[in-house]
DRENPA-3360 file (N, C-alpha, C; in nm, 2 decimals, always signed):
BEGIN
1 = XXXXXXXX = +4.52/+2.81/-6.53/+4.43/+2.90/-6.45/+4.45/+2.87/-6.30 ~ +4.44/+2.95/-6.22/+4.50/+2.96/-6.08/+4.37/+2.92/-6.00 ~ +4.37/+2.79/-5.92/+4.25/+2.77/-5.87/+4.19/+2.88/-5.78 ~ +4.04/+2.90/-5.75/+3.92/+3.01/-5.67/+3.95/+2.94/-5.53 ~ +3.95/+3.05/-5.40/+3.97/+3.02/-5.27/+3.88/+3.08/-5.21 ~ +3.79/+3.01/-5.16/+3.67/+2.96/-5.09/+3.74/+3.10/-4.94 ~ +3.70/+3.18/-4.87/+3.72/+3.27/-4.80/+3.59/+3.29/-4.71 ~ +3.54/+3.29/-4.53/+3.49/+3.32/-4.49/+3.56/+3.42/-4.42;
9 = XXXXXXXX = +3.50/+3.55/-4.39/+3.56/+3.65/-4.28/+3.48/+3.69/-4.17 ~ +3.52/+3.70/-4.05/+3.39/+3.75/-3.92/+3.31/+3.82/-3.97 ~ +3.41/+3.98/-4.06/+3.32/+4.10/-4.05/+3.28/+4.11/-4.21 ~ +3.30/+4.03/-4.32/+3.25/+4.05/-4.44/+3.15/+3.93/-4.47 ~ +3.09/+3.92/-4.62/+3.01/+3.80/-4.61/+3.12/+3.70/-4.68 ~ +3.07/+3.60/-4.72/+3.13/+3.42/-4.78/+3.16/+3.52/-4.91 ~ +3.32/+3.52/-4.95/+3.33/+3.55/-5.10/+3.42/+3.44/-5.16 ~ +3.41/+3.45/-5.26/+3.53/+3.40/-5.37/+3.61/+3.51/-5.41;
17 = XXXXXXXX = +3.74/+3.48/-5.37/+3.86/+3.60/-5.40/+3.99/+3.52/-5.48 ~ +4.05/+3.59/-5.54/+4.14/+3.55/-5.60/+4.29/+3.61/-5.55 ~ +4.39/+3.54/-5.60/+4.50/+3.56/-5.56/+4.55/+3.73/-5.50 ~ +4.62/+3.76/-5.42/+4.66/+3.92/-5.40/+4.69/+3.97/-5.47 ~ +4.78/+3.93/-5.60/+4.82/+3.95/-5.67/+4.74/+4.01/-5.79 ~ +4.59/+3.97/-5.79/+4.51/+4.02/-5.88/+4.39/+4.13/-5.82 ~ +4.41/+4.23/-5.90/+4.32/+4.38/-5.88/+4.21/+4.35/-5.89 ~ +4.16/+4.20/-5.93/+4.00/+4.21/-5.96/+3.92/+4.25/-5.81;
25 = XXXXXXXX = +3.83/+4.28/-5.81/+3.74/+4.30/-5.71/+3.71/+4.16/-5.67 ~ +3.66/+4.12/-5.54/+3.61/+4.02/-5.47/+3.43/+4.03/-5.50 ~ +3.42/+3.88/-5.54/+3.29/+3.88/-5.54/+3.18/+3.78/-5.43 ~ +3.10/+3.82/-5.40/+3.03/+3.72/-5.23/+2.95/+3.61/-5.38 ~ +2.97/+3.52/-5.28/+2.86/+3.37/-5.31/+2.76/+3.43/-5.29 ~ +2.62/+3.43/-5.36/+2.48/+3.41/-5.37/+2.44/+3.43/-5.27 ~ +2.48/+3.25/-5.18/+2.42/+3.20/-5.07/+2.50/+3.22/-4.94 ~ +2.57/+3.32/-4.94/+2.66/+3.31/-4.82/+2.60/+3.39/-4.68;
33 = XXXXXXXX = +2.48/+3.49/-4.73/+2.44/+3.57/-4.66/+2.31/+3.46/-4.53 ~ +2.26/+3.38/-4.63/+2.13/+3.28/-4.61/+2.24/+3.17/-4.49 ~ +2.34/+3.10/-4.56/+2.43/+3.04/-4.48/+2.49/+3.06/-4.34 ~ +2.53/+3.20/-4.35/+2.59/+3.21/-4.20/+2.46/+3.25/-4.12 ~ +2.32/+3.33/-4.16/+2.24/+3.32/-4.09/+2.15/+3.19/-4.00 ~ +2.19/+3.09/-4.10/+2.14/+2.93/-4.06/+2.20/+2.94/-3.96 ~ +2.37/+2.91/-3.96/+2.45/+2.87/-3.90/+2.44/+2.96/-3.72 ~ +2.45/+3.12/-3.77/+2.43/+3.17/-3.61/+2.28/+3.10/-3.52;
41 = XXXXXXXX = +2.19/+3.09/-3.60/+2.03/+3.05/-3.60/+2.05/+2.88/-3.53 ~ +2.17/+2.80/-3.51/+2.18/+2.70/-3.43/+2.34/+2.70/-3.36 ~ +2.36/+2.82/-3.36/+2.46/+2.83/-3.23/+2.58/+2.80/-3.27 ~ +2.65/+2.74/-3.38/+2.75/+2.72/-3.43/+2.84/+2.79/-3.45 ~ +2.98/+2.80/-3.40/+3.10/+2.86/-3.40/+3.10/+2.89/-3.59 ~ +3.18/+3.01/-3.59/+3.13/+3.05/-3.72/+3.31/+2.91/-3.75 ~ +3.38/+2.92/-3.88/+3.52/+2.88/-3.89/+3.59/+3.00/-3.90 ~ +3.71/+3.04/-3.80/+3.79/+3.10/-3.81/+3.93/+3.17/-3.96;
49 = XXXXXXXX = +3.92/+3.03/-3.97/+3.99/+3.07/-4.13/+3.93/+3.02/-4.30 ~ +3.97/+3.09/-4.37/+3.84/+3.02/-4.45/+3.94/+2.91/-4.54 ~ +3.86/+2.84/-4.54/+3.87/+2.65/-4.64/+3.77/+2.64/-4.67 ~ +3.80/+2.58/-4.81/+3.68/+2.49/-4.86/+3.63/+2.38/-4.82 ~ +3.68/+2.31/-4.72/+3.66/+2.19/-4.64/+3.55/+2.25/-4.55 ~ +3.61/+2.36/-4.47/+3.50/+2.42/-4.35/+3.37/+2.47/-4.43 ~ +3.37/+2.51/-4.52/+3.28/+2.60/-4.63/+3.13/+2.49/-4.68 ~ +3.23/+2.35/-4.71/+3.12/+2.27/-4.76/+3.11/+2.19/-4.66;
57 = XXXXXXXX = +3.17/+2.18/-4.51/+3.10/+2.09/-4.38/+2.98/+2.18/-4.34 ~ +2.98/+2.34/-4.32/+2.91/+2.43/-4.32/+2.80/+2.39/-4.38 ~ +2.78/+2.38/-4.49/+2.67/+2.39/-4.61/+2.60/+2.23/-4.59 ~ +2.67/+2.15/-4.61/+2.61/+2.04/-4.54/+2.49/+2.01/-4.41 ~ +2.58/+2.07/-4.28/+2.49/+2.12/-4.15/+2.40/+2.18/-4.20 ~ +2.37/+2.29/-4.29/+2.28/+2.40/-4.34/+2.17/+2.29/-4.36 ~ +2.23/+2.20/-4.47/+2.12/+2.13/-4.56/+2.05/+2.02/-4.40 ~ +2.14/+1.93/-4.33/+2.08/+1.88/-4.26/+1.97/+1.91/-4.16;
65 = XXXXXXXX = +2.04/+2.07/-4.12/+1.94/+2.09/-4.02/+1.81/+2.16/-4.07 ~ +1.76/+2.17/-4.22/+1.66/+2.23/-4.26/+1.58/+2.07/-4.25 ~ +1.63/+1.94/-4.27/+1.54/+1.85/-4.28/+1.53/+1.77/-4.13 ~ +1.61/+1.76/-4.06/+1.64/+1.72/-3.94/+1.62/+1.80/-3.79 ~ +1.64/+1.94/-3.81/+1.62/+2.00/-3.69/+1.75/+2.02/-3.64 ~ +1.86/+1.99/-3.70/+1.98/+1.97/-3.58/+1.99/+2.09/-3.53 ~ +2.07/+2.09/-3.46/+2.12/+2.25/-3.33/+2.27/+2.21/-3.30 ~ +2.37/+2.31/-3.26/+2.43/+2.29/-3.17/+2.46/+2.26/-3.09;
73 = XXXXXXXX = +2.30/+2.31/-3.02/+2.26/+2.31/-2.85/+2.17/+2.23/-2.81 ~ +2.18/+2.13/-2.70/+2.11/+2.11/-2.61/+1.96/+2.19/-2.64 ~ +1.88/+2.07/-2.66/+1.73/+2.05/-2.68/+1.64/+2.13/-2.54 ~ +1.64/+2.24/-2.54/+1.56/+2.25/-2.38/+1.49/+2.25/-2.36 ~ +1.36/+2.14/-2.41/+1.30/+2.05/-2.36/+1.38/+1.90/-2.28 ~ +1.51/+1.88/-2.33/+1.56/+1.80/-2.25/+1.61/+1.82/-2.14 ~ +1.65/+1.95/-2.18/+1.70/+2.00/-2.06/+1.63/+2.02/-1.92 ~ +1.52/+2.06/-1.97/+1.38/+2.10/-1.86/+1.36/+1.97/-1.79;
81 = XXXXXXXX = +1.34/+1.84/-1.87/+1.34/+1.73/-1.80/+1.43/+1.71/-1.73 ~ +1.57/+1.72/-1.77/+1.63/+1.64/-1.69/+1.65/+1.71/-1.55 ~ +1.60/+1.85/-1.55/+1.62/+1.96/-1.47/+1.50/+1.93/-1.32 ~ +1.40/+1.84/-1.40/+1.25/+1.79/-1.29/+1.32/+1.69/-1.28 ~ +1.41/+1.59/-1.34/+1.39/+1.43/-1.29/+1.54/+1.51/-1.14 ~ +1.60/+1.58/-1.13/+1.69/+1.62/-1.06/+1.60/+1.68/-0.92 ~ +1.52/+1.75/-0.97/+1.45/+1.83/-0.85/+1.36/+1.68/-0.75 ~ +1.31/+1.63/-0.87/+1.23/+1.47/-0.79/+1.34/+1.42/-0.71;
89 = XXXXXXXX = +1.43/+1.37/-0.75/+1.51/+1.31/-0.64/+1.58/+1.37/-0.52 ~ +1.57/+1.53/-0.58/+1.62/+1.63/-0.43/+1.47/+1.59/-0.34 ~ +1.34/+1.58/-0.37/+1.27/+1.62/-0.31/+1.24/+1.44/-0.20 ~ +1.29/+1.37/-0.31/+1.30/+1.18/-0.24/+1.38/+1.20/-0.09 ~ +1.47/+1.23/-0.16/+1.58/+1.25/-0.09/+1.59/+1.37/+0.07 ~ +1.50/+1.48/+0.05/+1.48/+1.55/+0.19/+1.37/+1.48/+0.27 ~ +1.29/+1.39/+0.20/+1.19/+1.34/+0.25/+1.24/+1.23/+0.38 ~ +1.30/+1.14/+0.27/+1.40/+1.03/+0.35/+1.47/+1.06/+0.47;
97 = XXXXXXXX = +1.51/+1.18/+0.45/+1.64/+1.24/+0.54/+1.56/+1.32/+0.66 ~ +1.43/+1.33/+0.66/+1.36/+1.44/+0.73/+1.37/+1.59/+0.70 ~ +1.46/+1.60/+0.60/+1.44/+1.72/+0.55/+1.34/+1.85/+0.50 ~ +1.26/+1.75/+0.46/+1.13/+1.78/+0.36/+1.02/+1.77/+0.40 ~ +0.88/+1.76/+0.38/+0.76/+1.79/+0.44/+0.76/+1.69/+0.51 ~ +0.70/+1.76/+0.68/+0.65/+1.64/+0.77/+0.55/+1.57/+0.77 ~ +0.46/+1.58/+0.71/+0.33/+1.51/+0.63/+0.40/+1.41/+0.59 ~ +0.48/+1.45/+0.44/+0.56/+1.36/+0.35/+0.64/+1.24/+0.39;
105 = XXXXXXXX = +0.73/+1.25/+0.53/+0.78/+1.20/+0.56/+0.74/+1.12/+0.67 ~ +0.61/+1.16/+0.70/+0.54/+1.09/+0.83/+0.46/+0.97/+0.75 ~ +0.45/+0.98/+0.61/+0.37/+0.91/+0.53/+0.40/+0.80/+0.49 ~ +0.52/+0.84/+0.47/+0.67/+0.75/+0.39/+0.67/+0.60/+0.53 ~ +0.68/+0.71/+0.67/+0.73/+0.61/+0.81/+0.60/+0.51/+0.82 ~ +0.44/+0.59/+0.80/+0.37/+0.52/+0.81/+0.35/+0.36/+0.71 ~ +0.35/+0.45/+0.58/+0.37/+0.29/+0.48/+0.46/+0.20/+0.49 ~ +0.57/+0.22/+0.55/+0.67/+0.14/+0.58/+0.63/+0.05/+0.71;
113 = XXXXXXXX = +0.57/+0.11/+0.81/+0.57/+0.05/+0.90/+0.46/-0.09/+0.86 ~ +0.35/+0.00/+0.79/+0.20/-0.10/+0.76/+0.25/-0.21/+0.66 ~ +0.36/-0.20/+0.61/+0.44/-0.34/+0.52/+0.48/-0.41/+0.62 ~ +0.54/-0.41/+0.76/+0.59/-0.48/+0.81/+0.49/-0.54/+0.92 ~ +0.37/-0.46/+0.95/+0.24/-0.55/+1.06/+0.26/-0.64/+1.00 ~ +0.19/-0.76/+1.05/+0.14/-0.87/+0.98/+0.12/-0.95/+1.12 ~ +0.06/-1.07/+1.06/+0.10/-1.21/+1.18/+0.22/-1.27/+1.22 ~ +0.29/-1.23/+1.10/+0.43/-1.28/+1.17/+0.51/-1.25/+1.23;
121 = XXXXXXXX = +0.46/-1.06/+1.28/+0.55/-1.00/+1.37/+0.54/-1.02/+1.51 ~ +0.43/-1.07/+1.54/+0.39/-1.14/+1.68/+0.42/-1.31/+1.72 ~ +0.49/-1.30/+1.79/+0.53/-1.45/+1.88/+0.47/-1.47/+1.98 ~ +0.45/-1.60/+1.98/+0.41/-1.64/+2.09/+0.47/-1.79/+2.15 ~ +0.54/-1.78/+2.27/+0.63/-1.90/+2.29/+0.55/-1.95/+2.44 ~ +0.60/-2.06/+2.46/+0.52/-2.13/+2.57/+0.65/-2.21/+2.66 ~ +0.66/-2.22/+2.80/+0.73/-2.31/+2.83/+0.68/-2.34/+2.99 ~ +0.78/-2.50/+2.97/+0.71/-2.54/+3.13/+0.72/-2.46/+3.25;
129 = XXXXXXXX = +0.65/-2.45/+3.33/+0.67/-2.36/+3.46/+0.60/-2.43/+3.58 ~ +0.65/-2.58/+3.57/+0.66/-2.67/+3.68/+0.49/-2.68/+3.71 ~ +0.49/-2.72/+3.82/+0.38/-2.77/+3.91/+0.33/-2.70/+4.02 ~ +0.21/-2.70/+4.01/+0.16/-2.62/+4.12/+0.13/-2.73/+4.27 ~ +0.12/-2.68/+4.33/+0.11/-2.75/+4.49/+0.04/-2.89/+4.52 ~ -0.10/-2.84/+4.41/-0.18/-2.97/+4.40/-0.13/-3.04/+4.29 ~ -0.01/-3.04/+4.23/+0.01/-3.10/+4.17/-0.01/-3.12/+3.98 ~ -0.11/-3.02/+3.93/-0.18/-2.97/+3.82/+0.00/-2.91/+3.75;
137 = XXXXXXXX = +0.02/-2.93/+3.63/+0.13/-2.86/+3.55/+0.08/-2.74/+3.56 ~ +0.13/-2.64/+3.52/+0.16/-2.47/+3.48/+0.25/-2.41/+3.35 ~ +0.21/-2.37/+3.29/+0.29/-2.32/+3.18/+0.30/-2.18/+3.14 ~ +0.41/-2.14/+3.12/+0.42/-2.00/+3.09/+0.43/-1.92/+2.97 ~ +0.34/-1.84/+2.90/+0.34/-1.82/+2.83/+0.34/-1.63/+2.75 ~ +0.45/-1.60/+2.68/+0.50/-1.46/+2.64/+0.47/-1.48/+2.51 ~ +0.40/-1.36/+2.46/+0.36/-1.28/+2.37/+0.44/-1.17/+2.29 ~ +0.50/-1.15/+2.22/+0.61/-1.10/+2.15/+0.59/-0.97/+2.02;
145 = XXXXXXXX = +0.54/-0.85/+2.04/+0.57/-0.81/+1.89/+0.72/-0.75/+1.87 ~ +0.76/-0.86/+1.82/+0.92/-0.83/+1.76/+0.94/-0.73/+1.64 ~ +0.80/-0.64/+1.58/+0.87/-0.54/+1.50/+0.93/-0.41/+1.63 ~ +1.02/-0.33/+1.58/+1.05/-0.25/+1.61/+1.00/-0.11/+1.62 ~ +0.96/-0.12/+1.47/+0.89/-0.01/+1.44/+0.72/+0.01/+1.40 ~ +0.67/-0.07/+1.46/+0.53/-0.05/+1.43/+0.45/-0.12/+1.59 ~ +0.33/-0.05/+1.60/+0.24/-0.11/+1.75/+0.15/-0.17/+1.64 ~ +0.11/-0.30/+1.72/+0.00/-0.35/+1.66/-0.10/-0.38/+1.76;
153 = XXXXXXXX = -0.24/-0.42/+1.73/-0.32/-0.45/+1.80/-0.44/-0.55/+1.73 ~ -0.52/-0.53/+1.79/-0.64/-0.66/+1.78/-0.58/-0.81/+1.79 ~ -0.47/-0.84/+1.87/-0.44/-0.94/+1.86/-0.52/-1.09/+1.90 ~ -0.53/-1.18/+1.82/-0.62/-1.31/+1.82/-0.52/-1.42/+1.79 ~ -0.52/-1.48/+1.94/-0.47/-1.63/+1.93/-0.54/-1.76/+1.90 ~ -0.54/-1.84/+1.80/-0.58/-1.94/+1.78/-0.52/-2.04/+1.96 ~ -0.63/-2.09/+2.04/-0.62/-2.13/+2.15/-0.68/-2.28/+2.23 ~ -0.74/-2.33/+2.13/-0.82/-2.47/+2.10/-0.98/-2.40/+2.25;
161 = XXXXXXXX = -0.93/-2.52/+2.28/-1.06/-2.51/+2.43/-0.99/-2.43/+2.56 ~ -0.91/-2.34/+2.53/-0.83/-2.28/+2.61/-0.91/-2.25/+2.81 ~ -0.82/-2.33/+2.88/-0.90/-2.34/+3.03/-0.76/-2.34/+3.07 ~ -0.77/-2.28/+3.26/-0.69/-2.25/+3.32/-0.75/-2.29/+3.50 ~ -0.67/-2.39/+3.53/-0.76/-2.41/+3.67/-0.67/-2.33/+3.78 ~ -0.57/-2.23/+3.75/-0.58/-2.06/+3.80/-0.62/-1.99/+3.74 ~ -0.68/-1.84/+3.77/-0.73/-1.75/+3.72/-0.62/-1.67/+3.63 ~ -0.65/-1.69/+3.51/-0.57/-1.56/+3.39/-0.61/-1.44/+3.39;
169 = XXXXXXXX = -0.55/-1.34/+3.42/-0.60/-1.22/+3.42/-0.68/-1.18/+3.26 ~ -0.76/-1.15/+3.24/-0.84/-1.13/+3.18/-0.86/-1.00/+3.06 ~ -0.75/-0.94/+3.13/-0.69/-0.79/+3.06/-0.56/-0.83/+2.99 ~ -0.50/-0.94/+3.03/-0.38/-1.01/+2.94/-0.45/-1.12/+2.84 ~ -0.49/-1.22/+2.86/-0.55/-1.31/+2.77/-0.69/-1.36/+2.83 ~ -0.80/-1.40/+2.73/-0.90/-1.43/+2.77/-0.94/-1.48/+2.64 ~ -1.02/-1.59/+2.66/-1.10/-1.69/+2.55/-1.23/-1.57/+2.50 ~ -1.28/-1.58/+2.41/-1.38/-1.56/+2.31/-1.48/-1.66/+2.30;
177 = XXXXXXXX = -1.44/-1.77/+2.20/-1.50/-1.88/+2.17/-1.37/-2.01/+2.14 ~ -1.44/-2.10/+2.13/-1.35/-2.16/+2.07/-1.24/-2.16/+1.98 ~ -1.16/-2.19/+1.98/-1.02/-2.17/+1.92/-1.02/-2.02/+1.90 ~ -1.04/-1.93/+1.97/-1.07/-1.77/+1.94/-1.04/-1.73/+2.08 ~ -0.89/-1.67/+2.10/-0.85/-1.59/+2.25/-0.82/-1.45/+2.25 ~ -0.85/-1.38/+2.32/-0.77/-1.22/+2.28/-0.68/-1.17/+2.35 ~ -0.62/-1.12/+2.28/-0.46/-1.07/+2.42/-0.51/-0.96/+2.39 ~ -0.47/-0.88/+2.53/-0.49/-0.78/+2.57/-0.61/-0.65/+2.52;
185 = XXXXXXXX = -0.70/-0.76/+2.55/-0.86/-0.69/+2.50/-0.85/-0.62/+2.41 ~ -0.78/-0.67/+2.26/-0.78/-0.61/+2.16/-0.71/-0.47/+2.15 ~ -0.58/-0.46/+2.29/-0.56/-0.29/+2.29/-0.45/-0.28/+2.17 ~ -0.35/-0.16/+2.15/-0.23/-0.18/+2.12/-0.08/-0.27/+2.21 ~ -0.04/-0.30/+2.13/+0.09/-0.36/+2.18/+0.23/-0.28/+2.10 ~ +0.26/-0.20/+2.19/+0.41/-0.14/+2.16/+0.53/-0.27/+2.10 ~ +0.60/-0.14/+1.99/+0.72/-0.21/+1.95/+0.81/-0.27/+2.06 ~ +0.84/-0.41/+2.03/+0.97/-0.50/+2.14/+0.87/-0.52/+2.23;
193 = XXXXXXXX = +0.71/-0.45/+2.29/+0.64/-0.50/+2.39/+0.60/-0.63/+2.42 ~ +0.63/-0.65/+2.56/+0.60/-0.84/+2.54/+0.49/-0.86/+2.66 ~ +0.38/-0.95/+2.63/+0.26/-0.98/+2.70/+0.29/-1.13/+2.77 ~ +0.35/-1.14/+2.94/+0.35/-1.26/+2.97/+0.22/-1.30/+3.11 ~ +0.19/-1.44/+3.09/+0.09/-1.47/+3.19/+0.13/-1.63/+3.20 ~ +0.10/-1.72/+3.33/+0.07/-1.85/+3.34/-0.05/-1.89/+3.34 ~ -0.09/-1.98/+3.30/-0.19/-2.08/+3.34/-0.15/-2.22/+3.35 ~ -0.25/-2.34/+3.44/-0.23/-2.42/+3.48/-0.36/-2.55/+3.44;
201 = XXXXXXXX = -0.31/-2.66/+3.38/-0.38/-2.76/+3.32/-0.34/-2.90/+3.28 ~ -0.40/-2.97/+3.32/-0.35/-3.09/+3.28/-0.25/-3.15/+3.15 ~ -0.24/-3.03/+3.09/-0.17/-3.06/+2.94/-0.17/-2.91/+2.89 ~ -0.04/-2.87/+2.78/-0.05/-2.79/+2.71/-0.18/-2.75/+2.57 ~ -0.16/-2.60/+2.61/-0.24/-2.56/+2.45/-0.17/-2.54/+2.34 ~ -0.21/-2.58/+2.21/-0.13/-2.52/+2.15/-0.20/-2.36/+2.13 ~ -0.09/-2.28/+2.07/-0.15/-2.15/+2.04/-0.03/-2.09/+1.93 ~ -0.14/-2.00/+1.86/-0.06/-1.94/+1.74/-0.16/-1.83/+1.69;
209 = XXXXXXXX = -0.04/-1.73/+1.67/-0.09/-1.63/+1.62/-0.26/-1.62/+1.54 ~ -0.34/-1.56/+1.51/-0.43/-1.57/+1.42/-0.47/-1.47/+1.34 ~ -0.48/-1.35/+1.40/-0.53/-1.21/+1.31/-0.43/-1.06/+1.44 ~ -0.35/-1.00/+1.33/-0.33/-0.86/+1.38/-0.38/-0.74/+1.30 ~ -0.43/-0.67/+1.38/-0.45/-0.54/+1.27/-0.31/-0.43/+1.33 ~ -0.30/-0.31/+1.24/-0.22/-0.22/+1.26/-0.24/-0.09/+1.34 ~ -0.25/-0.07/+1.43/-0.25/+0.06/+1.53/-0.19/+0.17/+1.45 ~ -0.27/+0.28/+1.42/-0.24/+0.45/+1.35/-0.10/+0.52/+1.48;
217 = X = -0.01/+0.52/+1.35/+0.12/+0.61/+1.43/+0.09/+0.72/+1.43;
% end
């Protein structure tokens, strides 16, 4: 007996046909109508020629994707995400560049800058500057905010019993209380801005930073 050949065609349904040679009539599989509707129903290229190989990979996929869900296609729910995680980084990305909202990007400059205030962005150095007439030392002393990008202000030097037997201008540095001095009456101090003055005393102060707060950009 002449083995049965498994036949899919575009425009007819799944039959079992027998040799050319035989006048019987062609008869469709059962389930061939239910099959190729699965198969269009997840996007799948139908097979071009028919085999029983393609016929029962077919039927297989059928059986999986009734318990599984499988598709052909791309999940578009994944799709949709990966479609926002792409638009989030266009929108990072105009922000960064000034592209994108000036609010957004003014926000971005501000938090960046408020990471970098601190106490450590202010210096303060001291050095000798000889003797005055009567003979009393003199020392010179510059104030430093070495950020670039941020003004700070309320600056407080730790200053011990800070005295001057010349007058300190009073709008550059001036005592509070004890070990408590203020540069520049608490105003802002511009980025790279440097605050210098002398005073004159029998001995150096020590002095060091103590409290900055951050000036609104």
């Amino acid at each position: 007996m002449e083995a049965q050949l498994l036949q899919l065609d575009d425009d007819d349904d799944l039959e079992v046909g027998r040799p050319s040679s035989s006048s019987a009539p062609r008869r469709p599989l059962p389930f061939a109508p239910a099959l190729r509707r699965a198969v269009d129903r997840m996007g799948c290229p139908r097979p071009r020629e028919g085999s029983a190989v393609a016929i029962v990979f077919m039927a297989l996929l059928f059986l999986l994707a009734g318990q599984a869900g499988v598709s052909c296609h791309p999940s578009p729910t994944v799709a949709t995400k990966h479609h926002q995680a792409v638009h989030v980084r266009k929108l990072l990305n105009n922000t960064s560049t000034g592209g994108g909202n000036s609010r957004g990007a003014a926000a971005v400059a501000y938090a960046a800058s408020a990471d970098l205030c601190s106490e450590e962005v202010v210096e303060v150095s001291q050095d000798n500057a000889g003797s005055l007439p009567n003979g009393v030392p003199s020392y010179s002393v510059t104030i430093t905010n070495t950020c670039l990008d941020c003004t700070v202000r309320g600056v407080h030097v730790s200053c011990g019993e800070f005295a001057s037997t010349e007058l300190v201008d009073p709008s550059d540095f001036r005592r509070l209380s004890y070990g408590d001095c203020l540069v520049r009456n608490g105003g802002p101090i511009g980025p790279g801005e440097t605050i210098s003055f002398e005073y004159s005393n029998s001995f150096i102060y020590k002095m060091e930073v103590a409290t900055v707060s951050c000036a609104d950009i």
